[in-house]
Each structure stands twice: as C-alpha cells, then as structure tokens.
N, C-alpha and C positions, 0 to 999 in steps of 0.2 A: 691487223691494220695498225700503221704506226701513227702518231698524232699528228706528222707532218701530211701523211694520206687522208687520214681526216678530215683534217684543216681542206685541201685541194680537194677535195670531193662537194666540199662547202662555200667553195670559190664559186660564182658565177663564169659563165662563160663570156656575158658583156657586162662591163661595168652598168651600175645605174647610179643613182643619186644617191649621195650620203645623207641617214639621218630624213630619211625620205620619208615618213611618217606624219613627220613635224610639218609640213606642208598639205595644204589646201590644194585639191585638185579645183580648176577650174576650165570651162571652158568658150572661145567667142568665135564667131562665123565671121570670116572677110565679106562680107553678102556683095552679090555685084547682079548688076539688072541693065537689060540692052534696050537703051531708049537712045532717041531723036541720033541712030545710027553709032551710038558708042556704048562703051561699058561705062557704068557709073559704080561705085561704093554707095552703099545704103546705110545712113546712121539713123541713129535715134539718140532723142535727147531726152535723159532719165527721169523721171516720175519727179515733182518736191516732196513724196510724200516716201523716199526710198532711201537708201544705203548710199553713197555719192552721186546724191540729187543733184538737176541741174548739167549733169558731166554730157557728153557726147563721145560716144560709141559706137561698138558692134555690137547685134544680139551677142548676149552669152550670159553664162552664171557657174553656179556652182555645181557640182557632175553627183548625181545623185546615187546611194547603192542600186537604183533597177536599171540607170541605165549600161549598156554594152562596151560603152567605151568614152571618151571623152569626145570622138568624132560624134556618137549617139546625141551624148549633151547638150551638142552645140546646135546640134538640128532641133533639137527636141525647144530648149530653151529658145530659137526662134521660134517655134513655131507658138508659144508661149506670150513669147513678149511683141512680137509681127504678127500673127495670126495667118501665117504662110504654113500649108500645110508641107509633111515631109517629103510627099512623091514630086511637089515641086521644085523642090532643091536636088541639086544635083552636084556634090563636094569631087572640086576636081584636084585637089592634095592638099598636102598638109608644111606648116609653115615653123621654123625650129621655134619652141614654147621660151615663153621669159620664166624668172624668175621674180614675182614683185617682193617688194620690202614689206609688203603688208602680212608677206608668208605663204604667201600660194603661188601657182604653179600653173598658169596660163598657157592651156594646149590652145592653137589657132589652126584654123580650116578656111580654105580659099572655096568659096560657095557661090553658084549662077542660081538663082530664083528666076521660073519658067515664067516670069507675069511680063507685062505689057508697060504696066504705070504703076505710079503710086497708089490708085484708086482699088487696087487688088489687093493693098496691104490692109488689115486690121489692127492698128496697133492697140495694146492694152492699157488703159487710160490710168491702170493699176500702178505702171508701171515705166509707160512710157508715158510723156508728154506730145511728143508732136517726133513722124519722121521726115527724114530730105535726101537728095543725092547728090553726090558732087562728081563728074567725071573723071577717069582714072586720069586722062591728060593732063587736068589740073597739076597733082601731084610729080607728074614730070615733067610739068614745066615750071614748077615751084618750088623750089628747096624750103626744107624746112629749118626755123630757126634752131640751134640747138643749146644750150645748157648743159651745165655741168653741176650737180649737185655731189656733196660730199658724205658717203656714209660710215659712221663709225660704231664703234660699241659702247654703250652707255653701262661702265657697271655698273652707278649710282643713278636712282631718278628721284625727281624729287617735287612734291604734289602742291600744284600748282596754287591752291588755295590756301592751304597749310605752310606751306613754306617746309615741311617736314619729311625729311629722306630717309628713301628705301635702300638699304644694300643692298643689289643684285649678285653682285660676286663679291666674296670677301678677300680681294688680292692682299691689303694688307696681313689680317689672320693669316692669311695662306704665306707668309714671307715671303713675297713675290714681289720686285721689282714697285718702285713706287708710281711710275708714269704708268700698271695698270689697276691704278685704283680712282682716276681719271679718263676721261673719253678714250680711247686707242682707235687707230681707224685711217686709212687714206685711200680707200676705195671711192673712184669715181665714178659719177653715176652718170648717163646720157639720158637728158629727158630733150624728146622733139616736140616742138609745137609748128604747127601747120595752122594760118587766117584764113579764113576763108568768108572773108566779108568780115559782117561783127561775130562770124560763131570763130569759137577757138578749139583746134583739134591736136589732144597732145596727149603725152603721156604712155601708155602701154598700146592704145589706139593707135597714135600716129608715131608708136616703132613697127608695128606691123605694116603701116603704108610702106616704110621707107624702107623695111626688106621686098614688100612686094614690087616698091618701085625700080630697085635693084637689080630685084631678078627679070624683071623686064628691059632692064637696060645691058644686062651682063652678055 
C-alpha cells in the first residue's frame, strides 16, 4: 500500500469538525406545549445559585459519557431540570447545532411535552428558578432585535487585577508579522434578542427561535 492509499483509507467519507475534541458537547430541548389552542415554547429561568444564573432558556446542559446521543441529553437534562418524564416528550427533529464562543457545541431538538399546563411541570428549585411559556405566534409576529458583536483572537491577555500579561502566542519570537502580536480578528457575530414584557430572550436561545421561526415561514 502506498502512503497516498494510506493517507485515503484514513479519509472520512463525510467531513466533520476540525479540532473536534477541543469542544464541549452540549445539549437543549426546543420544548413546546399545546395550551389555550396553540403551541407555546417552554423557558425556564436559571437557578441564582448556577453557572449563567438569572439567564432564560431551554432545558439542556452538558451530554454526559452514559448518555446515547445528544438527542438522549436533551431529554434526559429536561427531564432533570422540568421534572417532565421521557415517555412524555416526543422529539419531532433536530435543528442545525451552534457553535458558542464559550467552546461548546450546542446540539438542539424541537420537543412536544404530552402535559395539559404548567401545573404538570416540576421544575428543580436546584436549578431552575420559576418556568413560563410564550406562544410560538409571538415570535412571528415579532422580529427580533439583532447585534453584531465582534470576535477576535487575543494572543496576549492580560489580568485584570495585576495589570500583568500573559503571552498566549509568541508571534513576535515566531518572526511573524507584527499586527499578530495584537488582537487579529474580523469575525462577526449575530446575537438576537427577543422582549417579551420585562424578560429578555437572547443569545443562543433566541437563535434557535429565529431558525424555528424561519422554518416555519420558509
């Protein structure tokens, strides 16, 4: 065998992510519930005693080694942080995942939960704070505002108390060009926020509204 048949034997047949390691799988449930004759989204608002306390979401977290998949996950993790068991959910696809800046790797699932009301949910006081629903209509008859955040690469950071930096990359050492031994970067980022009274819905949350509302409008 020659090293070029090597190499081709070692090829995937579909591309996947580069560097795929270095990411966090995660996973969240689009959860939806058929009250007063429509579908609603189900949020919850996250514990103050949690990892981005205060925020407003969809069940989900982090995909654990027992479970099956990251569809697994998501059910599982509601059924965790809603106290919705799994045979009541019923995942009818799957929604293309983000990538967030934080380093993970957001699978999302479009989910009907078989209940009646809110009164069937148990949220975990651990974890969640209080839940609510908003009607999918809302969302298409509301655009959401959008943003543009700018991401770059820091090879220097520098602590914030100290006043004293870190080299992250050594572009100078390396005789590389002087502009990257400074920020480099002109990647734009879309963050949507969606009001909905005084709660504010945004972020990797309400990117998945505004693909689900799309595909609903497409």
């Amino acid at each position: 065998m020659t090293r070029l048949e090597q190499l081709q034997g070692k090829l995937p047949a579909r591309a996947g992510i580069h560097a795929r390691g270095e990411y966090i799988d995660t996973a969240v449930l689009a959860l939806l519930i058929f009250i007063n004759g429509e579908y609603h989204f189900v949020f919850q608002k996250r514990s103050p005693h949690i990892r981005q306390n205060g925020e407003i979401c969809f069940p989900g977290g982090v995909c654990h080694p027992g479970d099956a998949s990251p569809e697994d996950a998501a059910i599982r993790e509601t059924g965790e942080e809603m106290g919705i068991p799994a045979e009541k959910i019923k995942v009818i696809g799957a929604l293309d995942a983000q990538i967030a800046s934080v380093g993970a790797i957001v699978h999302a699932y479009v989910g009907v939960a078989d209940i009646s009301s809110l009164d069937e949910i148990a949220p975990n006081k651990d974890e969640v704070e209080f839940v609510f629903t908003v009607p999918v209509s809302y969302f298409e008859k509301n655009e959401p505002v959008r943003y543009q955040t700018l991401l770059k690469v820091h090879p220097v950071v520098v602590d914030e108390k100290t006043g004293e930096e870190t080299v992250l990359f050594p572009a100078r050492e390396l005789g590389l060009p002087d502009k990257y031994t400074k920020p480099w970067g002109n990647l734009k980022h879309n963050i949507y926020v969606y009001k909905v009274g005084q709660r504010v819905i945004w972020g990797i949350t309400a990117g998945f509204i505004v693909d689900i509302v799309n595909r609903l409008k497409a």
